[in-house]
N, C-alpha and C positions, 0 to 999 in steps of 0.2 A: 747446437742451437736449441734453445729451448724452446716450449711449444706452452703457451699459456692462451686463457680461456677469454674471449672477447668480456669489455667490462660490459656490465647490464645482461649478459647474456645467459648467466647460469640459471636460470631460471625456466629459459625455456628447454636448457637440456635435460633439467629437472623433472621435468612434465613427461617428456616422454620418454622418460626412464621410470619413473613412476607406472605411466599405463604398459608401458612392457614388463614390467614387474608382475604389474595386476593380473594382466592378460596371460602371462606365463601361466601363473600360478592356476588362474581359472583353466587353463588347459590342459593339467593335469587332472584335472575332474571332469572336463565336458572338452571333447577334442575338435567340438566348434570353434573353442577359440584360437587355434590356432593359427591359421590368416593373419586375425585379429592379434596375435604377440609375435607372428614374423616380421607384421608392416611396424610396429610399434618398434621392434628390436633394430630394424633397419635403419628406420626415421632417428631412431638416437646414434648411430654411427653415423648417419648422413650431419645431425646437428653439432657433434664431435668435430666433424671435420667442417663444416660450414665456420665455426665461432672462432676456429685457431686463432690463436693472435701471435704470431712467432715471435721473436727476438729479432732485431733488423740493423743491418750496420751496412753502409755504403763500403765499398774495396778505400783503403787508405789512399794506394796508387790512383787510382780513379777522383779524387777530389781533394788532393793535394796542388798548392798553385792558384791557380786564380780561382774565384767563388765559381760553384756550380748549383745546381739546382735537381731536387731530388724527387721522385716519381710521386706521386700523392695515392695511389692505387697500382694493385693488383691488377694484370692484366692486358689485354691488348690493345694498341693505341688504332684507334680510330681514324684518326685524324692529326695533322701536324703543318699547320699552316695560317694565315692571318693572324699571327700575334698568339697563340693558343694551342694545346696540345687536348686530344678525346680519349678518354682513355674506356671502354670498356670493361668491367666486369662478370664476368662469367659466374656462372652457381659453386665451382669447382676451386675460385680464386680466395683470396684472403681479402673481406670484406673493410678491415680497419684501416682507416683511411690517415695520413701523415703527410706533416707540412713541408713542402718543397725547400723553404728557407727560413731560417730564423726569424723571427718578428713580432711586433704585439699587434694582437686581435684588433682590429679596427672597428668591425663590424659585424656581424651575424644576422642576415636577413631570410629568414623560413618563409617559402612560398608556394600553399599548396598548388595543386596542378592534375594533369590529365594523367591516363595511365596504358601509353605509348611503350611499346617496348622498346628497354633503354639500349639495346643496339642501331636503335635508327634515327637520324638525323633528328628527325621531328620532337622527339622524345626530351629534349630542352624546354621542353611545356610543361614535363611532368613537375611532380610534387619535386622540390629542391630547397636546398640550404644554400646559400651565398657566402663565402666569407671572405673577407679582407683582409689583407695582412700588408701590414707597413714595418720597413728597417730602415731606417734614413731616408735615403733617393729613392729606396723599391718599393714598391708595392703592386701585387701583383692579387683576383681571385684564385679560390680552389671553391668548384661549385659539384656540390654532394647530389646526384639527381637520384633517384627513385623509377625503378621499373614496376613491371605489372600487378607482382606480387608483394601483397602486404605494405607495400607503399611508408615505409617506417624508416626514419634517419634521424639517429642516436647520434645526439654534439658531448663531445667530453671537454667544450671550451666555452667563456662567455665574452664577451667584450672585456679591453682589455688585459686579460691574460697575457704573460712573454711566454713563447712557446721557440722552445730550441727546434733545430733541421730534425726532421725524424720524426718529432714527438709525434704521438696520437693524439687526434683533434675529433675520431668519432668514428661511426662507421654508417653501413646500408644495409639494409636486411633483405638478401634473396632477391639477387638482379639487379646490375644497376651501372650507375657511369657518371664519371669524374671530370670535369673540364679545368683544365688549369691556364688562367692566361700568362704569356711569358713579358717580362718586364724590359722596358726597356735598354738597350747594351746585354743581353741577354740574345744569344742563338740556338735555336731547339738542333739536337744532334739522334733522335730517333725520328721514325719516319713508318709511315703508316705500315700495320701488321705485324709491328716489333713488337716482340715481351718485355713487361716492364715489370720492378718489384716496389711496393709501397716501402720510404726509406734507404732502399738499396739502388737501384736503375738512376746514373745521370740521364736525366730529360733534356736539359741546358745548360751551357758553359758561359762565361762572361767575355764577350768578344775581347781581344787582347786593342791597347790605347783609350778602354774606357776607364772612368774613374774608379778605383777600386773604393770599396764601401767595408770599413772595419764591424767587425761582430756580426757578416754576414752570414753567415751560416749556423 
């Protein structure tokens, strides 16, 4: 598997490989700085591992047969019930966020917000992205919320766009949560506390007797 660098992101891990550079080097002349090039040396492995953007492939077996529907985030599900799936992300998950189902962009609606921490209910106030996505019959949201910190949600899509099952549509920066609502003839098959992977994890299957929908994935 390969492990690539979130798009937009190099920059900030730039930065803090820059001042641990600095601060190294200053602390080989003044051994004050060294605190100062430990957190900086840290904070760039911690950002290394915050921006991964892995390579992502659903199991073949797994989404062979009728259409299914595939995790839009990292993380663990919140919630699994009224039409909608909550998905949690952790500081520790993989922040890049991917479409459940094939489809073209409908909509893109950015709505700043409060700054609720995005593990609690409430936290659907905070700052969030909307999108909509239509394939034929389906169309279903994937809503990008925003936790306490830094409050920042990077779209890699605009209206319009056809985006395959999988693709990247964007990410969250440090804390956050994903709500996906499920479409109709569509059944959520995880269930609150489960691990999910963004691209990889079936969330939904397409109930068997409903209409199957071509180029749904």
């Amino acid at each position: 598997m390969r492990i690539w660098i979130a798009k937009g992101s190099i920059w900030w891990i730039l930065t803090v490989w820059a001042s641990a550079l600095i601060s190294s080097v200053a602390a080989i002349y003044d051994h004050g700085f060294r605190i100062v090039a430990y957190f900086f040396i840290l904070l760039t492995i911690l950002f290394l591992a915050f921006f991964r953007d892995p390579t992502r492939a659903p199991d073949p077996d797994e989404v062979s047969g009728r259409p299914v529907m595939l995790s839009p985030a990292d993380g663990r599900v919140m919630a699994a019930e009224d039409g909608e799936v909550h998905i949690f992300m952790n500081f520790n998950n993989v922040h890049v966020n991917r479409t459940p189902i094939s489809g073209r962009i409908k909509s893109i609606r950015y709505i700043k917000g409060s700054r609720i921490p995005a593990f609690m209910k409430d936290s659907v106030r905070n700052e969030r992205n909307v999108v909509v996505i239509e394939n034929d019959d389906v169309e279903y949201t994937v809503t990008q919320i925003a936790g306490t910190i830094t409050r920042r949600i990077v779209s890699y899509i605009k209206e319009g766009d056809f985006v395959k099952q999988g693709d990247r549509i964007g990410m969250i920066r440090f804390g956050s949560r994903v709500d996906v609502t499920i479409p109709p003839g569509f059944e959520p098959i995880v269930r609150r506390g489960g691990k999910v992977y963004a691209g990889k994890t079936v969330i939904a299957i397409r109930r068997s007797g409903t209409r199957e929908t071509s180029g749904i994935r």
